[in-house]
N, C-alpha and C positions, 0 to 999 in steps of 0.2 A: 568528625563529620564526613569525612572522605572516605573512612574506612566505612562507616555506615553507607556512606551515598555507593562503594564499590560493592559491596554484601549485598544491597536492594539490585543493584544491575546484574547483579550475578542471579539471582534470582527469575529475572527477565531469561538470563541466557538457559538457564536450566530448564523452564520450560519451554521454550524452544528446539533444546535439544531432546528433550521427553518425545515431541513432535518427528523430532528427526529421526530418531533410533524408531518411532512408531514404524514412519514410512520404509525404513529400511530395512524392518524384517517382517514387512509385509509389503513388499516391492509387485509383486502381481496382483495388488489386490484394489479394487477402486477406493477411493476415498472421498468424504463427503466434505468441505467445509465447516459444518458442525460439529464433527466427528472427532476432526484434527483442533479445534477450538477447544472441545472439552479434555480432550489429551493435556491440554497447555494450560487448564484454567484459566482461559480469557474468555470476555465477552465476544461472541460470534460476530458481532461486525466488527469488531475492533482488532481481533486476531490476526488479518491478512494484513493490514497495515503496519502492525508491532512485527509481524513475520519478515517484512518486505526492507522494514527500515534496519533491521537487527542485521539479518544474513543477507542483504543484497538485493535479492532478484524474488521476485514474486514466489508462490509457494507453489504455482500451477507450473515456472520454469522449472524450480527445484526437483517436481517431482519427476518430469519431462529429463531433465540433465542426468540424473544418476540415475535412470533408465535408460538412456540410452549409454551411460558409462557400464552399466551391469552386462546389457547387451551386448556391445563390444569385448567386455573382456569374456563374457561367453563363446563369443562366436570363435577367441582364440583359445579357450582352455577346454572347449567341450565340443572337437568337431565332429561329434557322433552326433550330435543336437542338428536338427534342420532349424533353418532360419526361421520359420514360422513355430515350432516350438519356444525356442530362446524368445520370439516376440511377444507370444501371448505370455510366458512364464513372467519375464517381467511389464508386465501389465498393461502390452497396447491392447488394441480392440480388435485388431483386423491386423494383418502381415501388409495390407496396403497402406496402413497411417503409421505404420513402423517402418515401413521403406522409405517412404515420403519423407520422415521425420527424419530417418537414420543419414537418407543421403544430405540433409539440409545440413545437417552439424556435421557430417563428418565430409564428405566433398565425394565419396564413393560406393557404390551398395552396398550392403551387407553381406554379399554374396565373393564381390574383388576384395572387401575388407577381408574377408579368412580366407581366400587365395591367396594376396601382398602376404599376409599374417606367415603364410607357409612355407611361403617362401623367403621371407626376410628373414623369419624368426619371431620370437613373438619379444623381445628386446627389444627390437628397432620398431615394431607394431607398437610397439606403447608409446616410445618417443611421438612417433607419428598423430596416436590419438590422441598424447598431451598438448603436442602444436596445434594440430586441426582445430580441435575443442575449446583450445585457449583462444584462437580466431575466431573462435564461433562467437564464443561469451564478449571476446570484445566489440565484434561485429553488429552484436544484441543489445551491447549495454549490462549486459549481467554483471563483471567483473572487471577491475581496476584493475589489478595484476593478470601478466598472462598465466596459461596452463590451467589446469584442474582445480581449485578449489573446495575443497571439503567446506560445507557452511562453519564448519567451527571456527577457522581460521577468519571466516568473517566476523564472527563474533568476535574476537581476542583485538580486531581493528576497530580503537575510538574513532571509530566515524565523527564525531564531533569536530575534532579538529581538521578534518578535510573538508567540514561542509562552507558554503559560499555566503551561506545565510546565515545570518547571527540573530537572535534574536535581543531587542534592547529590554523586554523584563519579559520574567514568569515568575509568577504568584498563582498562592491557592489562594482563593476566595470563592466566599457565598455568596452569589449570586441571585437576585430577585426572580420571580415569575415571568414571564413576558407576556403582553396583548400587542397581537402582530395581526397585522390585514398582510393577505401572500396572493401570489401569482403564483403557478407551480410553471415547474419549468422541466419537460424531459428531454437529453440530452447532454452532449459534452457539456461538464461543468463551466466551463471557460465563454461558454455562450449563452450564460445567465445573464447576462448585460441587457440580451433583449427584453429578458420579462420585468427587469428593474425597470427599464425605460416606458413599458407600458403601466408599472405600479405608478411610476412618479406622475403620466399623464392624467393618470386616475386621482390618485391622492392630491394632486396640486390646486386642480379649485375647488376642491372640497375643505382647504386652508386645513391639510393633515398633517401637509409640511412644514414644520416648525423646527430647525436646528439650530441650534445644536440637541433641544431636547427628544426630538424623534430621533431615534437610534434607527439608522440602515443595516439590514444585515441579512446575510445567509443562510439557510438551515440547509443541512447537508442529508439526506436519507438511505444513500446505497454506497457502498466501497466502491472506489474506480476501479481497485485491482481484481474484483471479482466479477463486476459487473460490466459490461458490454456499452460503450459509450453512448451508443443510442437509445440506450436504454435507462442512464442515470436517472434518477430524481432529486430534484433540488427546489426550495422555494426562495424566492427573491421576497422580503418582508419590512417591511416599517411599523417601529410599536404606532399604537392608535391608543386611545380612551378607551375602558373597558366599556363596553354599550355600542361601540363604533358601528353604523349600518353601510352593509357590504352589498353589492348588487354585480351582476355577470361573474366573468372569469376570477373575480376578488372574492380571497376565502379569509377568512378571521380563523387561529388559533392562538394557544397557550403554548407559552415554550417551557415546560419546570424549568423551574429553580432548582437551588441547593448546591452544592459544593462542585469549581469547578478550576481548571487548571487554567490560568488565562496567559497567552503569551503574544507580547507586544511587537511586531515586525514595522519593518519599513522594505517593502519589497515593490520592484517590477512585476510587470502581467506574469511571467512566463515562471514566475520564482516562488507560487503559492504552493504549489506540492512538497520543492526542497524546505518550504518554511512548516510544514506539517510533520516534515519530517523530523525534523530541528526538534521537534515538542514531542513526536511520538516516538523514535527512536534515538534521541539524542538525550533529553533531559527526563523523560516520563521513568526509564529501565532503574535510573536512580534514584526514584524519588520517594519510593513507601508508598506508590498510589499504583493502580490498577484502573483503565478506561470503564468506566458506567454504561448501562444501556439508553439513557437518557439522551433526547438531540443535543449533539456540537453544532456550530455555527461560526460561522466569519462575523463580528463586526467590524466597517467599514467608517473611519474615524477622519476621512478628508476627502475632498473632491481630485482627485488623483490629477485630474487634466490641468490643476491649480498648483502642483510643486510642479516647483523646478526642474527636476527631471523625470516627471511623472510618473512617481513610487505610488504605491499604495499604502497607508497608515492602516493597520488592519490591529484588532482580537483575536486568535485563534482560541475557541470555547472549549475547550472539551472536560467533560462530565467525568468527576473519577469518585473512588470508592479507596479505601485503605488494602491495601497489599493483603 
């Protein structure tokens, strides 16, 4: 079973790395989120998350990072190249958002970078942009270890056992249909709390509140990694009676069913993303399953303000298909 559970994650890593060798030998060239999805065979929402949990750092830092690592070692191996060539070559937009960029991870222009380079030597210029850059990444959060990291190297690291969040079960199971009255909610996911507070005023004297048998729960509609926090969509939801009658900001849908990966946490506020992570890049890479295009969803299995150290009892949903 370990050798098969290691074969399935290898699997995850392989295309992954199909994504990477894309981007790297087409380093000037834009790329789409769909584009690099279909590179990998994964589902397009689900791609930036499996990207992010696998090698670290989001796909939009990746591409940013060893663009600006190509660019510097341009600017020392090729100084016939003017700076605005090297920048557009490996794929900024403008020599203005490549300086910008250039001086933020490296601490000096492009321009004193290949002067130091020429003078120091381009020996001591590498140490220098292994140190710089390895501050950068730890200064961002990209990287655990200092210095340069090739995503590979992140791949080869079980994340698993450094994560903080453990999950107490995952199971595949079928999954029923849902009939949910929602509130939509746009915005940081983390501040869905407001629209649940306006579903419960709504749902509670209309006696919709019944628990344990009304199930609370999340649907989740846009990647955080790709998408711009003011801009998320998320719906705060309680199942109702099929026929349930909805009136103002309360909208009634259908969540499909059918087969879904379900993972049991016991987590603080601040600890729901590491616990997604747990399920999408800790246990999903070995499991013979592949993420669905169907909604995932939080359910919410206790009144949080009632434990003891106010965890949350949560479901994380996610919808999968066979590898």
């Amino acid at each position: 079973m370990a050798d098969r559970s290691e074969f399935l994650r290898q699997e995850y890593v392989s295309r992954i790395n199909r994504v990477i060798d894309h981007i790297d030998a087409h380093l000037g060239d834009e790329f789409s989120l769909a584009e690099l999805a279909d590179v990998a065979c994964f589902s397009r929402f689900h791609f930036h998350r499996i990207f992010s949990a696998l090698v670290g750092e989001t796909i939009a830092d990746y591409i940013k990072r060893v663009r600006l690592q190509a660019a510097a070692s341009r600017l020392v191996n090729n100084p016939r190249d003017s700076v605005t060539e090297i920048a557009l070559a490996c794929g900024f937009s403008s020599p203005s958002v490549f300086a910008r960029a250039f001086r933020e991870r490296f601490g000096v222009s492009a321009s004193a970078w290949r002067a130091r380079s020429a003078r120091s030597g381009a020996e001591r210029n590498e140490g220098i942009a292994e140190s710089n850059a390895g501050q950068a990444d730890r200064k961002h959060g990209d990287a655990r270890e200092g210095g340069l990291l090739h995503p590979r190297e992140h791949l080869r690291d079980d994340r698993r056992n450094i994560m903080a969040v453990q999950a107490q079960s995952i199971e595949v199971k079928e999954l029923p249909e849902l009939h949910a009255a929602y509130i939509r909610h746009i915005g940081p996911y983390n501040r869905i709390g407001e629209a649940f507070g306006k579903l419960m005023r709504w749902a509670g004297p209309r006696g919709l509140l019944r628990f344990p048998e009304t199930m609370s729960l999340a649907v989740y509609r846009d990647s955080p990694e790709v998408t711009d926090a003011s801009k998320l969509r998320s719906d705060a939801c309680i199942t109702v009676p099929d026929g349930t009658t909805v009136d103002g900001e309360v909208g009634l849908m259908k969540i499909p069913g059918g087969r879904f990966v379900v993972g049991r946490f016991e987590i603080s506020g601040d600890q729901f993303a590491e616990a997604w992570n747990v399920l999408m890049g800790g246990w999903l890479p070995g499991s013979g399953y592949q993420p669905d295009d169907r909604m995932c969803y939080e359910v919410y299995l206790n009144d949080h303000e009632q434990h003891p150290q106010k965890k949350f009892i949560i479901d994380i949903c996610e919808p999968v298909k066979p590898l």
